[in-house]
C-alpha positions in Angstrom: -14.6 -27.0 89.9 -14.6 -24.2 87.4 -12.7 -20.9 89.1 -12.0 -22.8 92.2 -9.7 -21.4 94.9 -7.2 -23.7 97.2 -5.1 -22.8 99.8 -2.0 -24.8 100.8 -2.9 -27.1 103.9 -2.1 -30.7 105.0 -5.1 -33.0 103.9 -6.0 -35.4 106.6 -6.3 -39.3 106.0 -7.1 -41.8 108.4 -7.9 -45.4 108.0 -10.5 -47.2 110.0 -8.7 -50.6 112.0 -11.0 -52.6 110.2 -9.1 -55.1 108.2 -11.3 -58.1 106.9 -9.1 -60.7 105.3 -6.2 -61.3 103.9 -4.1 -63.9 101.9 -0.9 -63.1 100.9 1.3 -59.8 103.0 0.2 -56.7 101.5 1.4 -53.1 102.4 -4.6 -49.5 97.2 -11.5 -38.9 89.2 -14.0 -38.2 90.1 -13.5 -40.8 88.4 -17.2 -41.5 87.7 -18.3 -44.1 85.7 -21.4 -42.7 83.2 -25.1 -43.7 84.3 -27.9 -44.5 82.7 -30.9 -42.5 85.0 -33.8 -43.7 84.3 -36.6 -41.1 84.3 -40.8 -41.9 83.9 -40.5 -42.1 80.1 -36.7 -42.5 79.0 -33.3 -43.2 79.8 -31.7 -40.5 80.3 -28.0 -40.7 80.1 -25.6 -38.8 82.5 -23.2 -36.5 80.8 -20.1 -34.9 82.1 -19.9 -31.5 83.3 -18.3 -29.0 81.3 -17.1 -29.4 77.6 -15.1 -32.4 76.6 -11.8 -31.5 76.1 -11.3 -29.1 79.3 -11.2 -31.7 81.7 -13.5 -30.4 84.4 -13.9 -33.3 86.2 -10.1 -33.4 87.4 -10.3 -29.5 88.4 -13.6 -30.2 90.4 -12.7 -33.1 92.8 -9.4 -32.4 94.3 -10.3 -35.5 96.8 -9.9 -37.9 94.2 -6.2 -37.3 93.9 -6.0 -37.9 97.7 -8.0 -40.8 97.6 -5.5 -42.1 95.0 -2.3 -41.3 96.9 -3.5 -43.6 99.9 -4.0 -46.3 97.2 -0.4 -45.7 95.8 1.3 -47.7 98.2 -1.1 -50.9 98.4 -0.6 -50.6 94.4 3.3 -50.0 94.1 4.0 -53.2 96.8 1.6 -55.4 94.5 3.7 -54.2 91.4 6.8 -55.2 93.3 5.9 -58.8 93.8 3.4 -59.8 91.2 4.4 -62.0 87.9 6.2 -59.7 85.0 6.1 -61.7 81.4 9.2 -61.8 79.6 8.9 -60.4 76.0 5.2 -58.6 76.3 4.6 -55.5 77.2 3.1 -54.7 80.7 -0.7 -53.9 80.2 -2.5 -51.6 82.7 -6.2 -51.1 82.6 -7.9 -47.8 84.6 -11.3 -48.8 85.1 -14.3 -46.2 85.4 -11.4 -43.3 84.5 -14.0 -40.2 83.8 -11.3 -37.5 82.2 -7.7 -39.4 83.4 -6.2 -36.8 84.9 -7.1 -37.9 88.5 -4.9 -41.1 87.7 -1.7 -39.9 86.3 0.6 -39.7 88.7 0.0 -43.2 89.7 0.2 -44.4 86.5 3.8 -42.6 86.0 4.7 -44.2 89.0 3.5 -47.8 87.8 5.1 -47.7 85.0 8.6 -46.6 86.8 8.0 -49.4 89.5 7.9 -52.2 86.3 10.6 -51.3 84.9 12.5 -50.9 88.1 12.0 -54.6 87.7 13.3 -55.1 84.5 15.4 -57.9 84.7 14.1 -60.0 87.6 14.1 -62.6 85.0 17.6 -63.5 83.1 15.3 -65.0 80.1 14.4 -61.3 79.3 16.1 -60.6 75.7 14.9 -56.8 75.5 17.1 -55.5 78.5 18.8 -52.9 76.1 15.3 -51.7 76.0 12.5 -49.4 78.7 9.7 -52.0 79.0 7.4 -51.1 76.7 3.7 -50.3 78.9 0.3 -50.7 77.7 -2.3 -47.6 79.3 -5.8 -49.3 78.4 -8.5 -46.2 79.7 -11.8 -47.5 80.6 -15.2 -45.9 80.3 -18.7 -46.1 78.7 -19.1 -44.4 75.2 -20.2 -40.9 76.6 -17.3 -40.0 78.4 -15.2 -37.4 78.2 -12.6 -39.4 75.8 -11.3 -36.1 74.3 -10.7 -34.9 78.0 -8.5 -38.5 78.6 -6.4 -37.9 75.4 -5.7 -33.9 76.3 -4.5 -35.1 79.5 -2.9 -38.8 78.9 -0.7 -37.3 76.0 0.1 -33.9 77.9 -1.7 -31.4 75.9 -3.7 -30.3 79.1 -1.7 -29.6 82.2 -3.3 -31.6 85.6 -2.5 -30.7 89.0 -4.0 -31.6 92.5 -5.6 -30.0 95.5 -2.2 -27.9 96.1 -1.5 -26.6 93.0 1.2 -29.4 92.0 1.2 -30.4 87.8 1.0 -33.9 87.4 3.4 -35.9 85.4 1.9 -37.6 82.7 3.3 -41.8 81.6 3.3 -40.5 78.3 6.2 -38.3 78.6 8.4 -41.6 80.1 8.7 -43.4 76.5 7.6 -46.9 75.2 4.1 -45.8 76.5 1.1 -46.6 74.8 -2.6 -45.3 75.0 -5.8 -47.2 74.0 -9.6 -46.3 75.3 -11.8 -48.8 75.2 -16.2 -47.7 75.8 -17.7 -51.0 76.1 -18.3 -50.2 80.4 -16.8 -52.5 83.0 -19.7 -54.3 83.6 -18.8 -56.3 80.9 -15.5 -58.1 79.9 -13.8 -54.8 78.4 -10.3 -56.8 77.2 -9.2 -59.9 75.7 -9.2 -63.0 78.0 -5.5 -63.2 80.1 -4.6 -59.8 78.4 -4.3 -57.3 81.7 -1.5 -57.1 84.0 -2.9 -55.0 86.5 -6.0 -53.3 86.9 -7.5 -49.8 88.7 -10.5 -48.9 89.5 -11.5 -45.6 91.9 -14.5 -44.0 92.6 -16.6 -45.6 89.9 -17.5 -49.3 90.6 -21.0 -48.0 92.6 -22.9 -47.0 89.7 -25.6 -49.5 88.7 -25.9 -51.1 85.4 -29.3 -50.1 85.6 -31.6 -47.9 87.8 -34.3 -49.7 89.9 -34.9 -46.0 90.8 -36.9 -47.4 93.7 -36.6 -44.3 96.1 -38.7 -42.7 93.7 -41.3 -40.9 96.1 -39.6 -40.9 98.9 -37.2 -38.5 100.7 -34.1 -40.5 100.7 -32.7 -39.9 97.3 -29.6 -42.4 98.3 -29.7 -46.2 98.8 -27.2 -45.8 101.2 -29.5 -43.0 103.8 -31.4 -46.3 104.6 -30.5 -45.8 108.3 -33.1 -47.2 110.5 -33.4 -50.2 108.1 -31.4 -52.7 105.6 -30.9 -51.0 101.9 -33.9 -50.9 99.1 -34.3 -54.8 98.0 -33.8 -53.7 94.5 -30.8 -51.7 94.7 -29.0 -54.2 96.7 -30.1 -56.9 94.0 -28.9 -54.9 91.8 -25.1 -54.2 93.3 -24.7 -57.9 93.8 -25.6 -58.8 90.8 -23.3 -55.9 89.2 -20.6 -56.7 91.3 -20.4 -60.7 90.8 -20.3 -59.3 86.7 -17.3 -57.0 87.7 -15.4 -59.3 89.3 -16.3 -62.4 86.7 -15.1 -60.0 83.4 -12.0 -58.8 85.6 -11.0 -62.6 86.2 -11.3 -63.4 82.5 -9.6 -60.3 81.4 -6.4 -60.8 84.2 -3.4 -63.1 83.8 -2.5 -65.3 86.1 -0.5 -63.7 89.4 -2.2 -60.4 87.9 -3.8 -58.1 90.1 -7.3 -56.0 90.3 -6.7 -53.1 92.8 -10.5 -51.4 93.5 -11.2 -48.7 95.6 -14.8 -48.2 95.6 -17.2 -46.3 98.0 -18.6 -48.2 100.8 -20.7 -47.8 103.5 -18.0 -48.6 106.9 -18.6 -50.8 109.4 -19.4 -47.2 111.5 -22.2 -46.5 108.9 -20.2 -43.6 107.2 -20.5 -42.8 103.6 -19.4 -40.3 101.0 -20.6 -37.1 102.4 -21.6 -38.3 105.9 -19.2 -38.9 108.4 -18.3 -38.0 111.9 -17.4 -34.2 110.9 -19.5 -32.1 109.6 -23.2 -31.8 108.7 -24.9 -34.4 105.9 -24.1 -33.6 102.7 -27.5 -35.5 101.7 -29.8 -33.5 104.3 -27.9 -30.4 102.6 -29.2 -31.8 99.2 -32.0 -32.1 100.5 -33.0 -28.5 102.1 -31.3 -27.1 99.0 -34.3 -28.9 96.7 -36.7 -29.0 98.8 -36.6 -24.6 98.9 -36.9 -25.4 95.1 -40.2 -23.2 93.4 -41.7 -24.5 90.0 -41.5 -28.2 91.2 -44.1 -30.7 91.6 -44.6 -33.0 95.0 -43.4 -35.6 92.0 -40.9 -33.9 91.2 -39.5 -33.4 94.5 -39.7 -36.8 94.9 -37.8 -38.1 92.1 -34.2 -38.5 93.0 -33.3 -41.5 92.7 -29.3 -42.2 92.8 -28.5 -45.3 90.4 -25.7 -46.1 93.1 -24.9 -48.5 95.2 -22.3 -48.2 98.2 -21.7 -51.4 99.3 -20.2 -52.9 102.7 -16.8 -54.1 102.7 -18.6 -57.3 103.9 -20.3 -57.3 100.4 -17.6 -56.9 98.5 -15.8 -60.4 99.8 -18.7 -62.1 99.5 -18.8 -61.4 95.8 -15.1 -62.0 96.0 -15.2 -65.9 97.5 -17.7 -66.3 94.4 -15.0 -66.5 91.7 -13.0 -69.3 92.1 -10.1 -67.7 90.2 -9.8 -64.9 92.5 -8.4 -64.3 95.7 -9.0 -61.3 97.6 -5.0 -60.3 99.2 -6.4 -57.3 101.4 -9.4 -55.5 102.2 -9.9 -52.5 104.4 -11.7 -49.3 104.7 -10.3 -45.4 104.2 -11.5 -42.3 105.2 -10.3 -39.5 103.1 -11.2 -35.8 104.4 -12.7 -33.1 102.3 -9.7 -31.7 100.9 -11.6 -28.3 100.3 -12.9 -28.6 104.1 -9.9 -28.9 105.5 -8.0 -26.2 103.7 -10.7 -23.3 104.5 -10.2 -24.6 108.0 -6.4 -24.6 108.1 -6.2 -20.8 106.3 -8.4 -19.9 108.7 -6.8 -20.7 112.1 -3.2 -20.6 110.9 -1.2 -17.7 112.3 0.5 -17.6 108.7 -2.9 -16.2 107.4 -3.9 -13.5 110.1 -1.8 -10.7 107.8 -2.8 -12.3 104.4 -6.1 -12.6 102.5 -7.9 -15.4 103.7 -11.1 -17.3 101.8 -15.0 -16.0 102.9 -17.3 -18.4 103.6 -18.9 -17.2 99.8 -15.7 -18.0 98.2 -15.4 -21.3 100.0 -19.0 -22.1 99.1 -18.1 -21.4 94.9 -15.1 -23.9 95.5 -16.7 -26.5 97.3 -20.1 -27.0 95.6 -18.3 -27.8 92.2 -17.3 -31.0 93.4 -20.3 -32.4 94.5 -22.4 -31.1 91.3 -19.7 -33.5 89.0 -21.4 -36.7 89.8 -25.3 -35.6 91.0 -26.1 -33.2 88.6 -27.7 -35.6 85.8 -29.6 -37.6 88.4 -31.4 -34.1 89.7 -32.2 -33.2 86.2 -33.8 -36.9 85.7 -36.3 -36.2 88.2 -37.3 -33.3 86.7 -40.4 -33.8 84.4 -40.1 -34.4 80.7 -42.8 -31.5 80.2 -40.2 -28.8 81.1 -38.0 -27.8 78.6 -34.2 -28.7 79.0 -33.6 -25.1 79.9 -36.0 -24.7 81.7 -34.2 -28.2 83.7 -31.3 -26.0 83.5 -32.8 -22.3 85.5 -34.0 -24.8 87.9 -31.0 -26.5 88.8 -28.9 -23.4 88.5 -31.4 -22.0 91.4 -31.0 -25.4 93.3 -27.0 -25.2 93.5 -27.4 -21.5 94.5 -29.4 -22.7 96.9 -26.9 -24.8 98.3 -24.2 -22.4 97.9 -26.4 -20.3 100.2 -26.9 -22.9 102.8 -22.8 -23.6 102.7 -22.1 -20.1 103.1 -23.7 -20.2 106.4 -21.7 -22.2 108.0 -18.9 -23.0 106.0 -16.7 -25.3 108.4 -19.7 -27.3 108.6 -19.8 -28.4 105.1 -17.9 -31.3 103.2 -17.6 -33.9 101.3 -15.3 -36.7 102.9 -14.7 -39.8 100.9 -15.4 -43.4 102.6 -14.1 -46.5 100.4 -13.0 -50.0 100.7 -9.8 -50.4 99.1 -9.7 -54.1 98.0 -6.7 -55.8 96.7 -7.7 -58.9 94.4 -5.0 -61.4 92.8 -5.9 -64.3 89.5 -5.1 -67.3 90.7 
């Protein structure tokens, strides 16, 4: 996040083969929707890191931007084929966006593909005129909506994991910007109004916490291993996800498209942070709390992610539930740890043997960053409402030190890969 270091090195990306269904030929921030946590006696909201305004999410998780660039091409093909209406501007909605700067260069390039299309249809009377693009940013009421505007109108400078500024849609002309806090659980837009909508890396956070691992040592629904997920969690998701999909078909017009790319667990069993490289990122939560002094057994105990990462499997099934949508393509990603694999590459390249190269400690005050954007609420909710929030805060500060600690160690080891489905859905 904050005072990060990067080091120029090829990212890797590999899909899975697992394709589930499809309809028509297709070639798909931390962003993080805001949670409610619930803790024993109140809801505690989950707030950004950092100040709004200074965009920290986008400088924390480079990964995001890679997970968006495999998207790019599912997303530019759909653009390329779907419906365009004559005389209206072309309305785009970014779902769960968090700060907006993870988003951008998609977006620029969405709104050059429409009007790359710009008169398809001979009926068209504006042709002297860009096609004039609607940018509808998504989130609940707590976000980070000065962060969105700093970076949708340009007055904050983006760039990704390699040190490349982003270009924002803004800057192209005829663009419009509107944010919208109503949460995409619910129908966000008026009915037939979207074009195309985006979602990444935000569609897994509950409505509501059944906060059912409370008092146990799994913290995620998703470490249910040995054993199907929590009842209430996975009630929860399906539920969640049949409201999605049901306010998406209302909102769409017909021939629009829906374009979510949403953690899952694979048909492997991977998830965020636990793949085939590396060590767990959850039993490295885990070790780092569990060193934790000044804590209760309760206390210890309390994590309880209000997440859900669902199959691929469950994502059709909520699909084939709306009769007005029709899922195109569906199939499952596997974006390394951009962090990961830089450290790796700068420190085996020959290139780096006569240059300064990253310590494991520097590599540890990089990486952490990323993972503390989206967990660091829910490890404050389980603290108890008798400590003080400062006191909340010493104790967390120790826990991430704790964790820097055990990153240090073994550097190479330690990761956070990204594992989503990448579904493309169409209105029929």
């Amino acid at each position: 996040m904050i005072g990060a270091s990067f080091y120029a090195a090829a990212t890797i990306i590999y899909c899975t083969s697992a394709t589930f269904h499809t309809g028509a030929v297709t070639a798909f921030a931390l962003k993080q929707q805001q949670q409610t946590v619930p803790t024993a006696n109140s809801n505690v909201v989950h707030t950004p890191v950092g100040k709004d305004g200074d965009g920290a999410y986008s400088a924390a998780t480079k990964g995001c931007f890679d997970v968006i660039d495999a998207a790019t091409p599912l997303i530019l093909n759909e653009v390329a084929c779907q419906p365009i209406r004559d005389d209206h501007p072309f309305h785009i909605a970014d779902y769960g966006t968090a700060d907006g700067g993870t988003s951008l260069g998609l977006l620029t390039k969405i709104v050059k593909a429409v009007r790359e299309r710009k008169g398809d249809n001979n009926n068209d009377s504006n042709n002297d005129d860009e096609k004039e693009i609607v940018i509808h940013y998504e989130d609940q009421r707590e976000n980070e909506w000065k962060s969105v505007f700093n970076h949708a109108f340009g007055y904050k400078k983006v760039t990704d994991a390699y040190g490349n500024q982003i270009d924002t849609p803004y800057d192209l002309g005829n663009v419009f910007i509107e944010a919208n806090g109503v949460g995409f659980h619910s129908q966000c837009y008026p009915s037939k109004s979207i074009d195309l909508g985006v979602s990444f890396t935000a569609m897994h956070w509950l409505s509501s916490s059944p906060s059912s691992l409370r008092g146990v040592d799994i913290m995620h629904s998703a470490r249910s291993v040995d054993g199907p997920p929590p009842q209430a969690e996975q009630k929860q998701a399906e539920q969640d996800w049949y409201n999605i999909l049901c306010a998406r078909s209302k909102e769409l017009t017909k021939g629009g498209r829906f374009v979510c790319v949403n953690f899952c667990v694979s048909k492997e069993g991977y998830f965020l942070g636990q793949t085939d490289t590396g060590v767990s990122m959850w039993d490295s939560f885990q070790i780092a709390w569990n060193k934790l002094a000044g804590i209760s057994e309760e206390e210890r105990l309390g994590i309880s992610f209000p997440s859900y990462y669902r199959t691929t499997d469950e994502f059709i099934n909520g699909i084939d539930k709306c009769p007005d949508l029709r899922l195109i393509s569906a199939e499952e990603k596997i974006v390394r740890c951009p962090y990961r694999e830089q450290y790796i590459a700068q420190s085996t390249s020959d290139d780096n043997k006569n240059s300064k190269t990253m310590t494991p400690g520097e590599y540890s005050k990089s990486f952490v960053p990323t993972t503390r954007t989206w967990s660091h609420s829910t490890f404050k909710a389980a603290l108890s409402d008798d400590k003080t929030d400062q006191e909340k805060e010493d104790i967390l500060e120790q826990f991430w030190t704790n964790y820097e600690e055990l990153v240090a160690e073994a550097p190479e080891e330690h990761g956070m890969d990204y594992v989503h489905s990448y579904l493309v859905i169409e209105k029929i």
